[in-house]
C-alpha positions as CSV (number, residue, x, y, z in Angstrom):
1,X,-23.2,9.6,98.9
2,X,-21.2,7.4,96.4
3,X,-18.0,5.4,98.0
4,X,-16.1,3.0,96.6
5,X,-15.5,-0.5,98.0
6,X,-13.2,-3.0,97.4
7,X,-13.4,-6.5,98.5
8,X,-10.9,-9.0,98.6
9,X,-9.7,-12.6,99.4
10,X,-8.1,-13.3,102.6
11,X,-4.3,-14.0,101.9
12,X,-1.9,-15.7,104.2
13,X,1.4,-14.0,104.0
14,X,2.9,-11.0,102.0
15,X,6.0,-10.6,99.4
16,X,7.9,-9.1,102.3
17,X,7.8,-12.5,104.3
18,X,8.8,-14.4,100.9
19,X,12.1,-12.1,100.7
20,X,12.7,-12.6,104.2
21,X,13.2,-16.7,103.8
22,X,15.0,-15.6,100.6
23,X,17.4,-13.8,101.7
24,X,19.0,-13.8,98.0
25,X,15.6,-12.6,96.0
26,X,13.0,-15.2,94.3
27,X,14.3,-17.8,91.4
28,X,13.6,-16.7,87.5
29,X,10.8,-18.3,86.8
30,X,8.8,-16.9,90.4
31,X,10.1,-13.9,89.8
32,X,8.5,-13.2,85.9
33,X,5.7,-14.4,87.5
34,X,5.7,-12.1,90.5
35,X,6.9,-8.8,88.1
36,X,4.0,-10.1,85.1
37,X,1.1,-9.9,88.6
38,X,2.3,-6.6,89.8
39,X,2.3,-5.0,86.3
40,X,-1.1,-6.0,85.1
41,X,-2.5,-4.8,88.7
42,X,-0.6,-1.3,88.4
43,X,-2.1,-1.4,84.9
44,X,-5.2,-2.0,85.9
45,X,-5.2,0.8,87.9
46,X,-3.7,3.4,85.9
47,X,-6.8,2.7,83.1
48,X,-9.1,3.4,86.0
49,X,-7.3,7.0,87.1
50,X,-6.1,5.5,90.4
51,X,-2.3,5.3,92.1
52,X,-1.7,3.6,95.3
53,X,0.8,5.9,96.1
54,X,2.6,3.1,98.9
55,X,3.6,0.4,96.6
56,X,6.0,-1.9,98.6
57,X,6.7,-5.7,99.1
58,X,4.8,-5.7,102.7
59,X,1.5,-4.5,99.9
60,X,1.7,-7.2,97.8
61,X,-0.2,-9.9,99.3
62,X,0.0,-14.5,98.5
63,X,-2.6,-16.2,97.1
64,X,-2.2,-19.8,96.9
65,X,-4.0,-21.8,94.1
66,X,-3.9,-25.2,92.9
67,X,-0.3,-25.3,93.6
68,X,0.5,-21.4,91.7
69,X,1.4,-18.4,93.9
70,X,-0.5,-15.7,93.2
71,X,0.8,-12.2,93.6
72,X,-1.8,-9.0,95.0
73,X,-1.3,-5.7,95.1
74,X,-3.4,-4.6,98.5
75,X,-3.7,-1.9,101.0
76,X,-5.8,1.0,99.2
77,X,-5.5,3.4,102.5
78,X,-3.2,6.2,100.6
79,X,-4.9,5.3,97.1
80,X,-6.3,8.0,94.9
81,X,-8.3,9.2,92.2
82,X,-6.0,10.8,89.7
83,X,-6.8,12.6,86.3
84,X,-4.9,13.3,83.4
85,X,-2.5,15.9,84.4
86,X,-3.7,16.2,87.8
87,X,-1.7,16.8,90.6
88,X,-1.5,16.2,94.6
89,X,0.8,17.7,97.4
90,X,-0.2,15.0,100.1
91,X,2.2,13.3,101.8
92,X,2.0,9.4,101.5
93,X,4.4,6.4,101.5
94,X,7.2,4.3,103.2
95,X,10.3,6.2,103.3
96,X,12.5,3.3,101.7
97,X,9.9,2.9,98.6
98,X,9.2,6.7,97.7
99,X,10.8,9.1,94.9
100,X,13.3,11.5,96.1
101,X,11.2,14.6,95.6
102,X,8.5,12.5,98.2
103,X,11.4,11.7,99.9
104,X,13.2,15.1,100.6
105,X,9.6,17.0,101.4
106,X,8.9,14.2,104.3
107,X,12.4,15.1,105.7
108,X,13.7,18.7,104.7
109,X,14.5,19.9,108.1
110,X,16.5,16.5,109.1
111,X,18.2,16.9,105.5
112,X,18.7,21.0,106.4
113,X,17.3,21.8,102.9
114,X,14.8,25.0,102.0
115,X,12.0,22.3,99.6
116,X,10.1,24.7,97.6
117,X,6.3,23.9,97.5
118,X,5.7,21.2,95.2
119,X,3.0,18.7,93.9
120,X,3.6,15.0,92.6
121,X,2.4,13.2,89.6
122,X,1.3,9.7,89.2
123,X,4.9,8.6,87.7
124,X,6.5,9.7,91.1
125,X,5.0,5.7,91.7
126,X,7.2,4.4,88.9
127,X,10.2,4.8,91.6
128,X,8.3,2.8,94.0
129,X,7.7,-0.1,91.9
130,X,11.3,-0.4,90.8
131,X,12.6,-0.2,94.2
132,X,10.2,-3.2,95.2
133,X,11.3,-5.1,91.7
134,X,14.9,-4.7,93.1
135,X,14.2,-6.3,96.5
136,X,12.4,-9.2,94.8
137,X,15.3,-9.6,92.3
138,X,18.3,-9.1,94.8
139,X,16.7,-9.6,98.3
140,X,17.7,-6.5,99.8
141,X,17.2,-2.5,99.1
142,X,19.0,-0.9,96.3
143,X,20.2,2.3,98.2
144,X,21.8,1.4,101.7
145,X,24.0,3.6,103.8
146,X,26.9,3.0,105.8
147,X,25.1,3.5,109.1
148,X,21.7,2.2,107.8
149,X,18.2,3.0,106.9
150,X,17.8,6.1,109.3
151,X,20.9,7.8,107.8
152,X,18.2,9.9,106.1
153,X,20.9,12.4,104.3
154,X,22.8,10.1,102.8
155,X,20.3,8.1,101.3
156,X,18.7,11.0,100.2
157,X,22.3,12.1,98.5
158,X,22.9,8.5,96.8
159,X,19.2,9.0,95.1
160,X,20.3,12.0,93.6
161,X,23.4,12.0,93.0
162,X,23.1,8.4,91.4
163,X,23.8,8.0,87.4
164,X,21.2,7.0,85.0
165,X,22.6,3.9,84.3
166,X,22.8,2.9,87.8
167,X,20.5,1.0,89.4
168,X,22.0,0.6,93.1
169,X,25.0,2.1,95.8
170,X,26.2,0.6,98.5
171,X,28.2,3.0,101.4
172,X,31.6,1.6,102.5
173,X,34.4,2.8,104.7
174,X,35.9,3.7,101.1
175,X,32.9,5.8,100.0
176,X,29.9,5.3,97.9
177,X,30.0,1.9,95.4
178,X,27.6,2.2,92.6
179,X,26.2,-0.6,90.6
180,X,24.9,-0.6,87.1
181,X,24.0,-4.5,87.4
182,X,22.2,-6.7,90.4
183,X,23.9,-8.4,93.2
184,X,26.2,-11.6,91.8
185,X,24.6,-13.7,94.3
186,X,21.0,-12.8,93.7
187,X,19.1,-16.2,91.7
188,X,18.0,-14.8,88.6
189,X,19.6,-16.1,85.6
190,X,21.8,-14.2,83.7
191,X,19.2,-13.8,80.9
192,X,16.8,-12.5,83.0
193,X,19.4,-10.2,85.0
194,X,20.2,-8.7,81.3
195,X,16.5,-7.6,80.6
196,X,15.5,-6.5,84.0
197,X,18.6,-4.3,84.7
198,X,17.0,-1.7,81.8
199,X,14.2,-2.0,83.2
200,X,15.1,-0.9,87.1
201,X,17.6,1.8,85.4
202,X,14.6,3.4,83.5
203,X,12.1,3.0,86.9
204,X,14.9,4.3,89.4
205,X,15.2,8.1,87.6
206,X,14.5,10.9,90.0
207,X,14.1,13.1,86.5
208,X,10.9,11.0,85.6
209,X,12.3,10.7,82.1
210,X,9.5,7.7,82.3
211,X,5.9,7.8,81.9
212,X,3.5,4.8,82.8
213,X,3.1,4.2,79.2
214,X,6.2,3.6,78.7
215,X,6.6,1.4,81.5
216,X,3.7,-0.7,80.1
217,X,5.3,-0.9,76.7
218,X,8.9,-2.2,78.4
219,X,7.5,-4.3,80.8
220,X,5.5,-6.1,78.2
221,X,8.1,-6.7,75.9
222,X,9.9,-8.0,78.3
223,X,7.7,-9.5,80.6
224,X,5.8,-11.3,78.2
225,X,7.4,-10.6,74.6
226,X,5.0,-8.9,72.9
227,X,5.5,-6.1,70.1
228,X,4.4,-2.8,71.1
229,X,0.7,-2.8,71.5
230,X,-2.0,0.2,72.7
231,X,-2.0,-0.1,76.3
232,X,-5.1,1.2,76.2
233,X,-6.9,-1.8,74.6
234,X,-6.8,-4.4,77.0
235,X,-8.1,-6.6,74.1
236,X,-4.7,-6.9,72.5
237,X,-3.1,-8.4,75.9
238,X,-5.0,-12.2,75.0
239,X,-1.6,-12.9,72.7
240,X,0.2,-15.8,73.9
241,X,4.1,-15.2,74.1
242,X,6.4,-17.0,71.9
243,X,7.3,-19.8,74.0
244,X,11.3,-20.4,72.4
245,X,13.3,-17.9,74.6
246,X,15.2,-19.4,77.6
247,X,13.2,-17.8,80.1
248,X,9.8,-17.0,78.3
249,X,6.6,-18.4,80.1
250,X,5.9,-21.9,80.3
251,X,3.4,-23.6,77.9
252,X,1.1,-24.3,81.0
253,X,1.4,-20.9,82.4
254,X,-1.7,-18.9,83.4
255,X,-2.4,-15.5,81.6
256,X,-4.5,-12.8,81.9
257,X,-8.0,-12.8,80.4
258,X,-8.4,-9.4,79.4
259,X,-12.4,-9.8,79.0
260,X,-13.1,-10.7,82.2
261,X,-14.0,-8.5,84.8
262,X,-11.7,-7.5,87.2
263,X,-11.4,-6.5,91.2
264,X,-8.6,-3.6,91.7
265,X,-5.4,-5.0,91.9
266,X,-6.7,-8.3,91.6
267,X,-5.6,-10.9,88.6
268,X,-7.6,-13.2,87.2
269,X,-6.1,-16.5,85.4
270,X,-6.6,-18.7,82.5
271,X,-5.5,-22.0,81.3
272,X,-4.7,-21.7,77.6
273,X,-7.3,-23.7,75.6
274,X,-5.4,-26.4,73.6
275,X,-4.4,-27.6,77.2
276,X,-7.4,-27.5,78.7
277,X,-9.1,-29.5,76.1
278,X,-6.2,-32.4,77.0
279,X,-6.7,-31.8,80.3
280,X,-10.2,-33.0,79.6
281,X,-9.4,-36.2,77.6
């Protein structure tokens, strides 16, 4: 009988410790880098017909290297093979990370609603991953309740009843206060705040207006500044960014080389060749 098998590094540490000694989210520069890993290993899997299905900071593992931090997307327990158009009804996830509809079928008796019968697509993940690029960004969770994480109704109500253009709410003694930008006090620079906020408004929609490719597309341009390119072809990813905007990638800074091969979830680097050849003088 086939199986599949991954193998992977040992890692000290996960992105959940990292938020926890920064209490305020990661600076600009670490977090591109952090949002540019996760992306290409989500990629990576979605060419290959697989979801994680549990995608959360306490998943993403540290690597270490030669003084870089290397960001990995681990734990393949709820993982899946998923077609095109395919469907599952399982139940997997971390109740903070997963879409409402996942989200109201794990707790329809506590939230006293009759949940029809329903199945879940692969872009019910997109949720996931915007709710961990919000807790990198700002530090803490974008939906939190008055009387905290276990007030399982009214989270459930501020995920619904939120407005596209938010991207967080907050429950006071006043009521409800929704957000359409991140926390003042979170480290990103203002620039960087500007292009990400789209970004987590389009991820956080519990109408899945979104589809993975068009999550690629967006995160590329911004991640990385590239035109709009065929996914698909992982050839066309080897463009190096124009390095002039405020916040684009450092000269120095690894890429992706899309021709070589490639562990799930697991991102392999490359010093641009003009430097290494100095580096060699």
């Amino acid at each position: 009988m086939d199986e599949q098998v991954l193998i992977m590094e040992c890692c000290k540490g996960n992105m959940q410790d990292l938020i926890d000694t920064n209490p305020n989210g990661l600076t600009s520069d670490e977090f591109i880098k952090f949002c540019q890993n996760l992306v290409d290993a989500i990629q990576h899997m979605h060419n290959k017909n697989v979801i994680h299905r549990d995608v959360k900071p306490t998943n993403i593992l540290l690597m270490h290297h030669n003084g870089q931090t290397i960001y990995k997307l681990a734990d393949f327990g709820a993982a899946r093979f998923l077609g095109d158009n395919e469907t599952y009804g399982s139940l997997y996830g971390t109740f903070e990370y997963v879409h409402p509809d996942i989200f109201a079928k794990f707790y329809a008796k506590a939230l006293d609603i009759s949940y029809p019968k329903q199945t879940f697509n692969d872009y019910h993940e997109l949720w996931s991953v915007g709710v961990t690029i919000f807790e990198v960004a700002s530090g803490r969770l974008p939906f939190n309740p008055k009387k905290g994480r276990a007030d399982h109704k009214q989270m459930y109500r501020m995920m619904k009843q939120k407005q596209t253009d938010c991207i967080s709410a907050e429950e006071t003694e006043c009521g409800i206060n929704w957000s359409r930008e991140l926390p003042e006090n979170c480290h990103l620079d203002e620039s960087v705040k500007q292009v990400i906020t789209p970004l987590l408004a389009g991820l956080l929609q519990p109408t899945n207006e979104w589809s993975f490719q068009h999550f690629f597309e967006e995160a590329k341009r911004i991640l990385y500044h590239e035109s709009t390119l065929p996914i698909e072809n992982e050839q066309n990813h080897a463009q190096q960014p124009n390095w002039s905007h405020k916040f684009r990638m450092h000269p120095r800074a690894r890429r992706h080389r899309p021709n070589r091969a490639r562990h799930m979830g697991e991102i392999q680097w490359w010093r641009p060749k003009q430097y290494r050849k100095r580096l060699l003088r």
